[in-house]
Each structure stands twice: as C-alpha cells, then as structure tokens.
C-alpha positions in Angstrom: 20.2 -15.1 -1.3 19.4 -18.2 0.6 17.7 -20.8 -1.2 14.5 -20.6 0.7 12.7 -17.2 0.7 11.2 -18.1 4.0 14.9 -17.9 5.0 15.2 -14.3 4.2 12.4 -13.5 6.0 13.8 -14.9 9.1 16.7 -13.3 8.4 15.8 -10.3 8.5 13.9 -10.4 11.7 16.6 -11.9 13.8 19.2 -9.6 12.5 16.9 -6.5 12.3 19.3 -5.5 9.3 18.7 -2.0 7.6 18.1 -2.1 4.0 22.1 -1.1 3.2 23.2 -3.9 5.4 20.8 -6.3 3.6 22.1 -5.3 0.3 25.9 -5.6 1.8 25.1 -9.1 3.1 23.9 -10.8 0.3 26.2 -8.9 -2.5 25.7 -11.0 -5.6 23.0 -12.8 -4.5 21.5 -9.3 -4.2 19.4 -9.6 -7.3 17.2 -12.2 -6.8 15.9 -10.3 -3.5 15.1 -7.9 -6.8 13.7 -10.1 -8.8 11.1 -11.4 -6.3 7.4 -10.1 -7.5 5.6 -7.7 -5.2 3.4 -10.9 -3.9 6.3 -12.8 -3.5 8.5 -10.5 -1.6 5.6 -9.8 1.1 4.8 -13.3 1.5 8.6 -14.5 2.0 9.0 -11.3 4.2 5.7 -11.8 6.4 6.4 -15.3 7.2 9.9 -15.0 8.0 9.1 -12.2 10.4 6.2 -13.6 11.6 7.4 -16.9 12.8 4.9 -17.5 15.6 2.4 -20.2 14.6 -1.4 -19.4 14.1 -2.8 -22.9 14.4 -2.7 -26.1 16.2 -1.4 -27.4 12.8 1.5 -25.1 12.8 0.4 -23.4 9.6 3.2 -20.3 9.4 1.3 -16.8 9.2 1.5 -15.6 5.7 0.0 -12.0 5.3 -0.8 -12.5 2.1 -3.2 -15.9 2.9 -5.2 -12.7 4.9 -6.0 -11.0 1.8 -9.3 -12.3 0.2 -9.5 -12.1 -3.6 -12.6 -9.5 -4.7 -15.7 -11.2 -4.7 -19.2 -9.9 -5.1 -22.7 -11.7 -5.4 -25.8 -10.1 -8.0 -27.2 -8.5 -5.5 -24.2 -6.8 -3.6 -23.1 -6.1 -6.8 -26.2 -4.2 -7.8 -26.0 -2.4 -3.9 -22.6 -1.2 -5.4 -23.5 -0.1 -8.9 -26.4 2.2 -6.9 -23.5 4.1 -4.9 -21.0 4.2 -7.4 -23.6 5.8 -10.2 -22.1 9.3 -11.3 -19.6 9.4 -8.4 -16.6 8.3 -10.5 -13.8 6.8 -8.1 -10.2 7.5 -8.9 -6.9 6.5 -7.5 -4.2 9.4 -6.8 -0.3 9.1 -6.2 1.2 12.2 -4.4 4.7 13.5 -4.2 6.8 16.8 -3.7 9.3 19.1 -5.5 10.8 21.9 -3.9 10.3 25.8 -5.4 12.4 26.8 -8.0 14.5 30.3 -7.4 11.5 32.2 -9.3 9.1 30.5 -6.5 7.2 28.5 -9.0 6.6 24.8 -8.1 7.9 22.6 -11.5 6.3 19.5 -12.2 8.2 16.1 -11.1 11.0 15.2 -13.6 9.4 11.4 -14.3 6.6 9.9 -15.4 6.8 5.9 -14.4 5.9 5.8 -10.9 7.8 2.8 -9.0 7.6 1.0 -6.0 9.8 2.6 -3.1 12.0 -0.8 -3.7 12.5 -0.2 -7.2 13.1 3.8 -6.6 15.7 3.0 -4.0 17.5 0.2 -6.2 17.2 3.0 -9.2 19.0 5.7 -7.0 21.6 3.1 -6.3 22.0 2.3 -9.2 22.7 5.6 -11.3 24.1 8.0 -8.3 25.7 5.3 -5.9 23.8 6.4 -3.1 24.2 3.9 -0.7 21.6 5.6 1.7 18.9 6.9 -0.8 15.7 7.4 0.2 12.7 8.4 -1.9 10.2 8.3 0.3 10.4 9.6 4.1 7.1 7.6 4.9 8.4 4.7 3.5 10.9 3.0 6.4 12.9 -0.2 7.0 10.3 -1.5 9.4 7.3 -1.3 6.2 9.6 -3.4 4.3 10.9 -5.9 6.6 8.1 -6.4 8.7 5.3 -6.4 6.1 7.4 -6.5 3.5 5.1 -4.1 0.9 7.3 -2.0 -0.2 7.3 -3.5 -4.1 4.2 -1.8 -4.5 2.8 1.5 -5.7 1.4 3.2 -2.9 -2.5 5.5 -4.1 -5.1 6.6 -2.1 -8.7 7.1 -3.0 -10.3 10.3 -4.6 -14.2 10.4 -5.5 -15.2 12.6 -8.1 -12.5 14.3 -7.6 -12.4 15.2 -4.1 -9.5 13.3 -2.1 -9.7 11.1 0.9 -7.8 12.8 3.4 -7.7 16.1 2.2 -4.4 18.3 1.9 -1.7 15.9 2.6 1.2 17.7 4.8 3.8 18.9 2.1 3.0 17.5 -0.6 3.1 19.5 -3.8 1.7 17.2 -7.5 -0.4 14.1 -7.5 -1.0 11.9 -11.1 -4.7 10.7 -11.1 -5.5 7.3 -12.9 -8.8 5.8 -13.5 -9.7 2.0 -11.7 -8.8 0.6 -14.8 -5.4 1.5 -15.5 -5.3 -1.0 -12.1 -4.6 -4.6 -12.6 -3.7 -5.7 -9.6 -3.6 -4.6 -5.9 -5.0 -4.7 -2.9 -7.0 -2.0 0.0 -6.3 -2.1 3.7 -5.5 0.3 6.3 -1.9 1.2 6.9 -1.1 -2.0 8.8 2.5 -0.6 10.2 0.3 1.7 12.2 -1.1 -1.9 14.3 2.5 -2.8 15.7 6.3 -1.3 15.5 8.3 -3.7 14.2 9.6 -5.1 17.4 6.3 -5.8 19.4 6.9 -8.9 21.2 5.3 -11.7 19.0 1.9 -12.4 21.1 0.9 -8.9 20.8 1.6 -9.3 17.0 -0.2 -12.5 17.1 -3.2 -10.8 19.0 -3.6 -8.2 16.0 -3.7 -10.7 13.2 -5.8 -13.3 14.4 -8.7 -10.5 14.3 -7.4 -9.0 11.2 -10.8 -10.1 9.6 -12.5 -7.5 12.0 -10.5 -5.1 11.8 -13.3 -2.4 10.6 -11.1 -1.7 7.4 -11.6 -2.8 4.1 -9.3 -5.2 3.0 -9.2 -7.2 -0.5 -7.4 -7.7 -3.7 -8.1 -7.6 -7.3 -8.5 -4.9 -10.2 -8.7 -1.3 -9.9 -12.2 -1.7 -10.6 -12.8 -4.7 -7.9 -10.7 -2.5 -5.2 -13.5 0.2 -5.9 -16.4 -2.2 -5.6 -15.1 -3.9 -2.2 -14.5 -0.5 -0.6 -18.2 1.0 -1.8 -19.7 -2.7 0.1 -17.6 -1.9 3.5 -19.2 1.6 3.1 -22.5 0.4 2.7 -22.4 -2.8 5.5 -20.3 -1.2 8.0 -20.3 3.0 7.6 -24.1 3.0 7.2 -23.5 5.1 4.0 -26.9 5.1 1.6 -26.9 4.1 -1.9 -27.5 7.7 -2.7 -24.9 9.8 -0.5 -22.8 12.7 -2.6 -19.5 12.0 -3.2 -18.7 14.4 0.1 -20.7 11.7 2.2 -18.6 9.3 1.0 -15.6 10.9 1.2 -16.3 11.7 5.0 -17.3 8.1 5.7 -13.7 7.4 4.0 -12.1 9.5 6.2 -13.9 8.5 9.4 -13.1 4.7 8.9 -9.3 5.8 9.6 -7.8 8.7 10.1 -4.4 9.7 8.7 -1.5 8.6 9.3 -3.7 5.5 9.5 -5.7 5.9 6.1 -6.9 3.7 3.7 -4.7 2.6 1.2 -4.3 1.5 -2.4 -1.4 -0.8 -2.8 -0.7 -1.6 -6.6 1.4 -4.3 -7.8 3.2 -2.6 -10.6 4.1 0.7 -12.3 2.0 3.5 -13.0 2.5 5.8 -15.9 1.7 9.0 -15.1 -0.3 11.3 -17.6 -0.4 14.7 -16.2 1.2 16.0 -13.0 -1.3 17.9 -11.1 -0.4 20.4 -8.5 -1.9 19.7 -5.2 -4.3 23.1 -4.6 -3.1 25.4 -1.8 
C-alpha cells in the first residue's frame, strides 16, 4: 500500500486496474486498502482519480469536501416536521435469491448487511473466489472512480411505499427505521454523470456545478438524511407541507429516474430484522 493514500488513488487511475489486479499488486500490503474507513477510502480514491485541479490555488478535488454536513434552521426545520407528520420515512436494502426446486422463494441466508467491499473481501476470503461478485450493479468503475463502495447502499420508502417501485429482479428487501442510521449520506447515483474514463474537463465540468445538480445531496444521521431530502422536496419539487406519502413518493421518483435514483449511502453495517419478500 503506498504510504500516501492519495497515491492509491492515482494509482488506480493511471493503471485502470480491476479489483483482482489491485489486490494482486499490493499482496500484503492488501489490508490496509481494507482497513481504510468508508470516508477514507472515497476521499483517497476521488482525489487520486480526480487529479485535475479545481482552483487557482490548486486545491485537489476531494468528493467528499462536496458533501455538506445536515444542517437545518428553526424554521426549515418546522417546514420539515409539517411534511414528515404521519408519513414515516424508511430506508430499504434489496437483494435476490433464486427459487428453490418446490418454486418457493427462501429468505436470504444472512442477516449483517455489508458493503459490496466487505462482501467481496468475505467471498475471498472463505471460498477463494478470486472473481466474486455480490453485486452485478456494483462495478470496478463505482469503486475506483468514486470510490463508494465501503458503503451500504438503501433507497427511500415512505410509509411504506418504495421509491422506484418494483426493482427489476429483485426478490427480499430488510426495512430499517432513520434511526438505526448513524451515518451516511443522499445523492443521486453519481456514476450515472460520467464513465470512468471521460476525459478530465468533461469530469471537471460536472463537479464544479455539483452544488446544482437538482439532487439532494448531504450527510449525517438517518434522521438528518430524511430531513434534508423532505427540504429539497419542499424548495425545489414544489411539494406542499401536506402531500400524501404517494405525492411524495412521485416527486421522489420524478427528481431522478432509475437507474439514476436517489440514494442512501450508509457508512456501516446494517442488521437486518426480517427479510421481506418484494410483492409480485
């Protein structure tokens, strides 16, 4: 691992190496790529890849310096507390199982759920697979580019009907209430901005407006995340203080539309308490 995690970053850009040739090329210094935070990683992985200066001062671009902490006023706060009243907001993680030979759909064999990072290293770990994947819409570009993939990826639900409806194939969700969130952050999906090899002013030309990109985009609690979202509703969807939770659900779905949905990304695991089956 080189000593500067800036260095990593860069290295993976100007070698566009795959996950399994990263692992391969630092060999025991493999683990302290593993034992970066979720924070951490993006920020050492968004400024290596990112190399093109944003300033006159030459400040390196750091995705993570984009990311303003949750911060509400009295009477925003009170604008919020009117939309959220009786519409309880949840946060859902989604996955798939195939059909056993009887037909029936079982329910997902664990109940931590991991970052794709963690998931991949786990596979490694116990079955050797050098080329495991546990999540198809998780891909080398999200993790070297970005560099998110140490977090838990959710998406919204509002008294219990889900943005973006019926997600194409997948089978269970687990639902878990704002406050079982300590940390995370909102935002569109990002990777759906650029590919990962975009020449570097188009890049460039995406983040410098990233504060208008009409997306809401914050970090803090489960409970912050909720409150941020319900103020971009109300400033830039035009969505009343009274709307039903369908209203609001439509006004999520309209902001972006899958695969370029809003997103929940959570810095650390989530025990799951029930496995729901997603209905047909």
């Amino acid at each position: 691992m080189p000593d500067d995690n800036d260095a990593f970053g860069t290295f993976l850009r100007d070698e566009h190496k795959d996950r399994d040739a990263v692992r391969k090329h630092l060999g025991d210094h493999y683990p302290a790529l593993c034992a970066l935070g979720p924070w951490e990683f993006m920020a050492a992985v968004s400024r290596g890849y990112f190399s093109t200066k944003l300033s006159p001062e030459g400040k390196p671009f750091c995705f993570n310096d984009h990311i303003p902490q949750v911060s509400l006023d009295a009477v925003q706060t009170a604008r919020v507390d009117a939309l959220l009243k009786g519409r309880p907001w949840t946060f859902r993680h989604y996955t798939s199982v195939a059909a056993g030979k009887d037909g029936k759909l079982p329910p997902p064999d664990f109940d931590v759920i991991r970052s794709h990072f963690d998931v991949y290293d786990h596979l490694v770990a116990t079955a050797q697979q050098a080329g495991a994947t546990p999540n198809k819409n998780t891909k080398s570009d999200d993790w070297r580019t970005l560099g998110n993939v140490k977090f838990v990826f959710t998406l919204f639900a509002v008294d219990g009907k889900p943005v973006l409806g019926k997600l194409p194939k997948m089978t269970h969700y687990a639902e878990f209430a704002p406050e079982d969130i300590t940390d995370g952050w909102v935002s569109k999906d990002y990777m759906s901005e650029f590919y990962s090899f975009s020449p570097y002013d188009e890049v460039l030309e995406i983040f410098t407006r990233i504060g208008n990109i009409p997306a809401p985009l914050a970090r803090g609690t489960g409970p912050d995340i909720v409150k941020a979202t319900a103020l971009f509703l109300l400033d830039h969807c035009k969505v009343s203080p009274d709307a039903s939770a369908d209203d609001i659900v439509a006004a999520l779905d309209n902001v972006v539309r899958f695969p370029k949905g809003i997103e929940v990304k959570v810095a650390h695991t989530l025990t799951v308490k029930e496995w729901k089956e997603v209905p047909v």
